[in-house]
N, C-alpha and C positions, 0 to 999 in steps of 0.2 A: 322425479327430481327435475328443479328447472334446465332451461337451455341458454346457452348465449352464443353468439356470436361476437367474437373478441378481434375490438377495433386498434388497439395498438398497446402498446408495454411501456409503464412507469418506473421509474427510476429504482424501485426494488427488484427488476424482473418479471414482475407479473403482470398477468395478461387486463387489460383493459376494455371493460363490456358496461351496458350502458340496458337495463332490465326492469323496464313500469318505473322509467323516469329515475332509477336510483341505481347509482356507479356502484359497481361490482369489479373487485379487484380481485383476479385467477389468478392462483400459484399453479403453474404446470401450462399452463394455457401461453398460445404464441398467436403473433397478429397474423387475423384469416381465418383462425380456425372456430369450429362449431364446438362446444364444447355442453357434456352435462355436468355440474357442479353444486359441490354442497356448501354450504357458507357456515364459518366457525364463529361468524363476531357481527351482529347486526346492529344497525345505528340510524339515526332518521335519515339519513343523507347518504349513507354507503354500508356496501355490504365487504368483509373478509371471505373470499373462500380457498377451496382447493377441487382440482379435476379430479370429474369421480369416472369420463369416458371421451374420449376424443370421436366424434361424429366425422368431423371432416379434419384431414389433416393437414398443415403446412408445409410445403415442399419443403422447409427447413428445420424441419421435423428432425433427430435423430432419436437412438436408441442409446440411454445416456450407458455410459462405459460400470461405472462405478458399483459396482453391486449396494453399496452404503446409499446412493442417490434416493433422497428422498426424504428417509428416516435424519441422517448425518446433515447438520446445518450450515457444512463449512462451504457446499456449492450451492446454488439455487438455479443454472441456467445451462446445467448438462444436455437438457434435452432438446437446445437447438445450436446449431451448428455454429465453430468458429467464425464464421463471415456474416450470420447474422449476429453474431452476438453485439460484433463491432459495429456493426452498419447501426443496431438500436442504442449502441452508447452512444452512438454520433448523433444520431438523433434525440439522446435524452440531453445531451451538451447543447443541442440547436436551441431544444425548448428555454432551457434554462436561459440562456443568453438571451431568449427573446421575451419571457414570459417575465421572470426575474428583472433584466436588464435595460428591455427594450432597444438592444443591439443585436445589429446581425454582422456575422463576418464577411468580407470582400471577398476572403479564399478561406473553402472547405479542406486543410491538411489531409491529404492521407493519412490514414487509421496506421498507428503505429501497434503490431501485432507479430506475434511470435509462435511457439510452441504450446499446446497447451495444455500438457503435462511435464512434469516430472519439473516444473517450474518453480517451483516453492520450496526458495532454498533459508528460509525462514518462519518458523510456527509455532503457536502455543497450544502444547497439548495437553487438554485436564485430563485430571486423575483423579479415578473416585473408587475405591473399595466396596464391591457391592456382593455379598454373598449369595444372596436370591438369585443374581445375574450370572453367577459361574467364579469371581474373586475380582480382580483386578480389570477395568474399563481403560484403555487411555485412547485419547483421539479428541477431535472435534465435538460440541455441545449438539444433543439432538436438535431438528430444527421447534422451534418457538415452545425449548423446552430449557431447564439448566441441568438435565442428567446428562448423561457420555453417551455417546452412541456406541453400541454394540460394533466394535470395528476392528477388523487383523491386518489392514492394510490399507494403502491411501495412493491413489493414481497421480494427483497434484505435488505429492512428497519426490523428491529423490527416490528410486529406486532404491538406494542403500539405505535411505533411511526409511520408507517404508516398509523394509522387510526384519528391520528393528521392532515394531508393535509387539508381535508376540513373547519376544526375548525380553523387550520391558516390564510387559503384563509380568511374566515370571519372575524378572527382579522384584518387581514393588511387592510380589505376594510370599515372597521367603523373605522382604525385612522385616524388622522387627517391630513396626507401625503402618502398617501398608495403609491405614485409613489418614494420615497425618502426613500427606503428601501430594499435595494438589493441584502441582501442574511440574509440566517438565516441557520449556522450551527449546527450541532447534535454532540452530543458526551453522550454516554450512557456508565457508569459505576458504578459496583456495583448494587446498588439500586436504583441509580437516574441517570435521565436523564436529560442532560442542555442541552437547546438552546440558542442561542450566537445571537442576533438580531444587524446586522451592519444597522445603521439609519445614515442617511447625515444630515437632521435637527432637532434641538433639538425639543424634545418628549414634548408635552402639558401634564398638569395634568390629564388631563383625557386619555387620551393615557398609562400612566404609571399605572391609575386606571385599564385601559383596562389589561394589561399585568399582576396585579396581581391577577384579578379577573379568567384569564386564566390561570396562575400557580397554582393556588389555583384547581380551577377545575379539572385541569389532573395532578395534581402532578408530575410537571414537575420545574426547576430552570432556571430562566433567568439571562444571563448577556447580557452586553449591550456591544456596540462599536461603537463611535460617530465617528471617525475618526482613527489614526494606532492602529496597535497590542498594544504600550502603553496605548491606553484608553480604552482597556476591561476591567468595572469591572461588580462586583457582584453586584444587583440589588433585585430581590427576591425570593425566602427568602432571607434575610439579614444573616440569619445564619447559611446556606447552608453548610455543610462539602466536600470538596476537596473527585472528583470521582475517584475508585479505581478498579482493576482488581487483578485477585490473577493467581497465578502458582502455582496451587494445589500439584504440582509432589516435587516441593522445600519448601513448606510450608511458601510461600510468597505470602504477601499483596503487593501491588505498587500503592501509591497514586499519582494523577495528576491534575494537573490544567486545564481545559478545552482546551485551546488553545495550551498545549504540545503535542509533540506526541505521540501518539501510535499507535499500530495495529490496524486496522477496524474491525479485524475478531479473537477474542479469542480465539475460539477452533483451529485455522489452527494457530497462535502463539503457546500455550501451547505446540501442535506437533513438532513445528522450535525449540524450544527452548529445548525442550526434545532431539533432534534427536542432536541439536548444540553439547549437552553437552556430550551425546553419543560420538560425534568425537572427542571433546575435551579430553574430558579423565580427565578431572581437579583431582590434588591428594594435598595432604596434603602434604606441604614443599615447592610446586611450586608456582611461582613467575607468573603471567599472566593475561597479557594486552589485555584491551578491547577497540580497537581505536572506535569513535562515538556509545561513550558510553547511550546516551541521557539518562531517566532517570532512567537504571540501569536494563534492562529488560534481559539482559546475564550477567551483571558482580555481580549479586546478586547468581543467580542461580551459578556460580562459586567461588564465597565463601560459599555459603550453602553445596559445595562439599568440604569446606576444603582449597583449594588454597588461597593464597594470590591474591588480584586485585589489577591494578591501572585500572582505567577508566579514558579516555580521549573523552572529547568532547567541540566543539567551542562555543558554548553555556552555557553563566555563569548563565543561571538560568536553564537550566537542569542539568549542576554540583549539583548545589545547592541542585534539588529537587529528585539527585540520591544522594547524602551525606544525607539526609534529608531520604528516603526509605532505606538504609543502617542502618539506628539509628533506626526505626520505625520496622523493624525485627531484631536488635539485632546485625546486621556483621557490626560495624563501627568499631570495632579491625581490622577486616580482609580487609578493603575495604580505600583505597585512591580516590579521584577524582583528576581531575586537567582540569583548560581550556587551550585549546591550537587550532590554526588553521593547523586542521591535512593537508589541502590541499596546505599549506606550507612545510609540513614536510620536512626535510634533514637528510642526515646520521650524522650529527651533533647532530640534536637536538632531534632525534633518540636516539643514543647511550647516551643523556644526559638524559635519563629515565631511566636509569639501562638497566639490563639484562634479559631478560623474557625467560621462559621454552617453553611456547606456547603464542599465538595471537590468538583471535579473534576479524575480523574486520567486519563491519555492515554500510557500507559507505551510502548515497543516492547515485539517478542515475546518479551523475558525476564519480560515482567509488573513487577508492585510488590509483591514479598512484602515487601519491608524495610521500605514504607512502611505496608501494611496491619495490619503485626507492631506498629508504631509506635505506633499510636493505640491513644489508652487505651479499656478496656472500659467504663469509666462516664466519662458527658457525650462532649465532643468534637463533629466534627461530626453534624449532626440528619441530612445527607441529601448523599449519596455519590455523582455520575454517572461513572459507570467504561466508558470509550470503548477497546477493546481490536482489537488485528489477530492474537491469538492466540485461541482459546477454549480452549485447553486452559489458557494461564494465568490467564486470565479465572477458568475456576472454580476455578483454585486460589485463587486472591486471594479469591473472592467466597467461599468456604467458610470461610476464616477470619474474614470478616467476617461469615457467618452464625452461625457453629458460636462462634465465642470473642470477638468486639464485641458482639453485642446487635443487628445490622443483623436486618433480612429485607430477602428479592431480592424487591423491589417488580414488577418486569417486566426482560423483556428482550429483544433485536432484533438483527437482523442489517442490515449496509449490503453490499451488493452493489457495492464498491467498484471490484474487478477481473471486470468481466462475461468469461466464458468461460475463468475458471482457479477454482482450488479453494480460492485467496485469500479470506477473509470479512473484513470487521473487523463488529466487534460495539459494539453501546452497553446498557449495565445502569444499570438505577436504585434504590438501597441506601438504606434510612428506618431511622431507630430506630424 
């Protein structure tokens, strides 16, 4: 079997080596090490593989925890330590911005980083009925496969909800369609925890018997979903209160509906949002916009500093149920919403929102070219915090705000949101 020596990690995790002139990318492999490896996907220009022996190893080598590590696709970067993990998203952020961008930041942020397990207080677990396999699979996709992984428990889960796997396996295989049930996601907040069971056939009485005799048990809430996002409802308890997470630092509650979003990872939010508001600067008199604003998880903490908000997001029921957390802590004087498709935005319909002191914008992975295309090159706003789960579109946004607005990238950081996957999200701070 070949050899490599593995000269740094790409943005999937994997190790980077360079073999008769053709890039070879390791799964398992970390930068330093010697590695022998077998390649699954060959191509004139690069090779796929995977480590089949570590020759020399990286001092930031570990022994990954997870007995599922490996087979299970939900982590890919168990086997090197917490503080490298971050040090290579910071560096997968650097390239981006420079390779991408052709910006580099004034100031490297400290690595926003936390715990990392029992972190993932949100997840989609498929479900697949497999007889050959022993009956009922639930957990995470095998890696670079679409069956289940063989799994009875999950280190990155809650503790309480990971020791639900095998109590579930057992419900889905006494109902009455176990193969007609394909996923059941998590979402933990506050003090309860809901699972969300999507069923393709409708559920027998005893089946529904089954599902409350099991909430009752673990003290857990079900909703159901027969078919789209419009047919989740509540189920039981019937009189279940809407889960909530707090921002202890702003003296905020944020209540949610299960199927809205949020962060996976509370402690590694409370720090982004902390660190957000640090670059913001929000004061008392100023005027400031918060583009995808979903349900108010920056533009609350920036009225609780005093500023005036408008939140914008495409989304008319996360408006709703960020106007609804506004009222539920007291800033509905201070706090406007509105819907709009930011990924339409124009310097029209831009400047038709007033005038803002500062922006903070919080896009998903297609980034905000339309909104950054938006704003005009003279005045506008004085100072930009741009909180991204892409870096590749991070530096596109951020290049035209350097190269064609008149910004500089004041600094920039990585949050260590998803500990042991190649996931980053990132926070940038943009000045005239």
């Amino acid at each position: 079997m070949p050899l490599a020596h593995i000269e740094s990690m790409d943005h999937e995790g994997r190790g980077v080596a360079h073999v008769d002139g053709k890039v070879v990318f390791i799964e398992g492999s970390l930068p330093g090490e010697v590695v022998e490896y077998e390649s699954y996907r060959r191509k004139p220009s690069y090779e796929m593989a995977h480590v089949l022996r570590v020759l020399r190893a990286s001092s930031q080598r570990v022994a990954p925890p997870c007995p599922h590590f490996g087979t299970c696709g939900g982590c890919s970067i168990q086997h090197l330590n917490l503080a490298g993990q971050t040090a290579a998203k910071q560096r997968v952020l650097e390239d981006a911005l420079w390779h991408v961008g052709r910006i580099k930041p004034e100031q490297l942020f400290p690595p926003i980083a936390g715990t990392g397990w029992a972190y993932r207080l949100r997840a989609r677990l498929s479900v697949r009925y497999v007889v050959s396999k022993g009956g009922a699979l639930i957990g995470f996709r095998e890696k670079h496969s679409s069956y289940v992984a063989v799994m009875d428990s999950c280190p990155v889960l809650p503790p309480h909800v990971s020791v639900l796997i095998p109590a579930l396996k057992a419900l889905v295989e006494g109902m009455s369609q176990p193969d007609r049930m394909p996923q059941i996601e998590v979402a933990v907040g506050g003090l309860r925890t809901v699972l969300l069971l999507r069923h393709l056939e409708a559920l027998t009485p005893d089946d529904l018997d089954r599902l409350r005799q099991f909430a009752d048990a673990y003290g857990i809430v079900w909703y159901l979903q027969s078919k789209g996002p419009e047919t989740v409802i509540l189920f039981h308890p019937a009189d279940a209160s809407l889960l909530s997470y707090e921002l202890p630092d702003f003296g905020l509650e944020l209540l949610f509906h299960p199927t809205e979003f949020t962060q996976v990872n509370n402690g590694v939010n409370r720090m982004l949002v902390r660190r957000a508001m640090a670059l913001l600067k929000p004061q008392a008199g100023e005027r400031i916009a918060d583009l995808f604003c979903g349900l108010g998880n920056f533009a609350l903490p920036i009225a609780r500093l005093g500023a005036r908000v408008l939140g914008v997001e495409g989304s008319a029921a996360l408006v709703k149920r960020a106007t609804e957390n506004a009222a539920h802590n007291g800033l509905e004087a201070q706090c406007e919403f509105a819907v709009a498709n930011l990924f339409e935005a124009t310097g029209e319909s831009f400047a038709a929102m007033g005038s803002f002191d500062k922006l903070l914008i919080d896009p998903p992975r297609e980034g905000a070219i339309a909104v950054v295309n938006a704003l005009p090159a003279e005045g506008g706003p004085q100072r930009i915090v741009y909180v991204s789960c892409s870096p590749a579109t991070l530096a596109r946004d951020a290049a035209v705000l350097v190269h064609e607005k008149g910004y500089r990238l004041s600094g920039a950081g990585i949050a260590n949101m998803f500990p042991h996957t190649s996931h980053l999200e990132s926070i940038a701070l943009l000045e005239k």
